[in-house]
C-alpha positions as CSV (number, residue, x, y, z in Angstrom):
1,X,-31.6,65.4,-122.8
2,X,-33.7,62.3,-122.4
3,X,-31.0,60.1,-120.9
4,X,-30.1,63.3,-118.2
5,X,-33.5,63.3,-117.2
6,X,-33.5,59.9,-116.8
7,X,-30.1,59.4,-114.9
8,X,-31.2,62.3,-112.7
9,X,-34.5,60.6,-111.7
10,X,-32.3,57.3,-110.6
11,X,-30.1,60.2,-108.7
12,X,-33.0,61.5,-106.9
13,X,-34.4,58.2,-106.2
14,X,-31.0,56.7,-104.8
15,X,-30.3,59.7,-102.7
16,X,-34.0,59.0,-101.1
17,X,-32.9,54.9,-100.6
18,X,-29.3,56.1,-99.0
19,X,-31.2,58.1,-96.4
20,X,-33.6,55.2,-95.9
21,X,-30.6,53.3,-95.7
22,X,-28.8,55.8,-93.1
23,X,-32.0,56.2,-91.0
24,X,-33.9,52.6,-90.9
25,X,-36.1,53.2,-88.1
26,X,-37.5,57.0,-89.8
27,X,-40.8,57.2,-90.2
28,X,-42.7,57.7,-92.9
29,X,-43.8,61.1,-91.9
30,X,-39.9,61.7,-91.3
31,X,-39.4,60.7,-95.0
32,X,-41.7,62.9,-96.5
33,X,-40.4,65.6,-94.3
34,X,-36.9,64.7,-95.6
35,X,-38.1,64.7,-98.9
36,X,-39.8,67.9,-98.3
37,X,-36.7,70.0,-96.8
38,X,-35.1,68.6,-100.5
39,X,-37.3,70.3,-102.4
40,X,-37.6,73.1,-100.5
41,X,-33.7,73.4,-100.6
42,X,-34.1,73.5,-104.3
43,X,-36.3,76.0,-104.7
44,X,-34.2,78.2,-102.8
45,X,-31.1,77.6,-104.9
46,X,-33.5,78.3,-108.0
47,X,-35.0,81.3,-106.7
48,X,-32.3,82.8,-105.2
49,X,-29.7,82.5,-108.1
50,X,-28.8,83.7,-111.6
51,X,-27.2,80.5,-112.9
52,X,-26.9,79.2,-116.7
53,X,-30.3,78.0,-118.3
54,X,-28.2,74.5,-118.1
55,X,-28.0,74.2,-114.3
56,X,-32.0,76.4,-114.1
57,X,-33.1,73.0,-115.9
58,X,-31.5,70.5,-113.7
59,X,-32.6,72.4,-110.4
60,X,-36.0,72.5,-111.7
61,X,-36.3,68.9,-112.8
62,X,-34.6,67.9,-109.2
63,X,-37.8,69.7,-107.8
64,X,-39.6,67.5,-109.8
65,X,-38.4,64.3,-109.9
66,X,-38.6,64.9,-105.3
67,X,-41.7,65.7,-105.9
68,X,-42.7,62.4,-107.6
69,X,-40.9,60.9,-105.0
70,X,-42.9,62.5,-102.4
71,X,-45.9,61.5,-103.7
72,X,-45.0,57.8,-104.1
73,X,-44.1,57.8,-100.9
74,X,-46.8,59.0,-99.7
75,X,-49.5,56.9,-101.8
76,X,-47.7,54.0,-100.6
77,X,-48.1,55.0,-97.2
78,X,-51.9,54.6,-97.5
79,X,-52.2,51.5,-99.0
């Protein structure tokens, strides 16, 4: 469980660095936005579905591990 956790935190965080990657000139406000619309599209698929308690955990821990991003991103933006 650890190790899935962990490999889906490098996921989430490699997604975020191909979009950087894909977009060079975004802004930070575009990447929290991006990041925002990621999350947000998570919550709907974990809200609007009746899936295994399998995929429920990995939806939920996406969520999280954006959110983390989001908020690295964004602390990094003020310093």
């Amino acid at each position: 469980m650890f190790n899935r956790t962990m490999q889906n935190k490098i996921n989430r965080a490699n997604q975020i660095l191909r979009d950087m990657d894909r977009y060079p000139n975004m802004s930070v406000e575009g990447l929290l936005y991006l990041i925002e619309c990621k999350i947000e599209g998570e919550k709907i698929c974990y809200f609007s579905t009746s899936l295994a308690v399998q995929m429920l955990l990995e939806l939920y821990d996406n969520r999280d591990n954006l959110g983390m991003l989001q908020y690295l991103v964004c602390d990094d933006s003020k310093a």
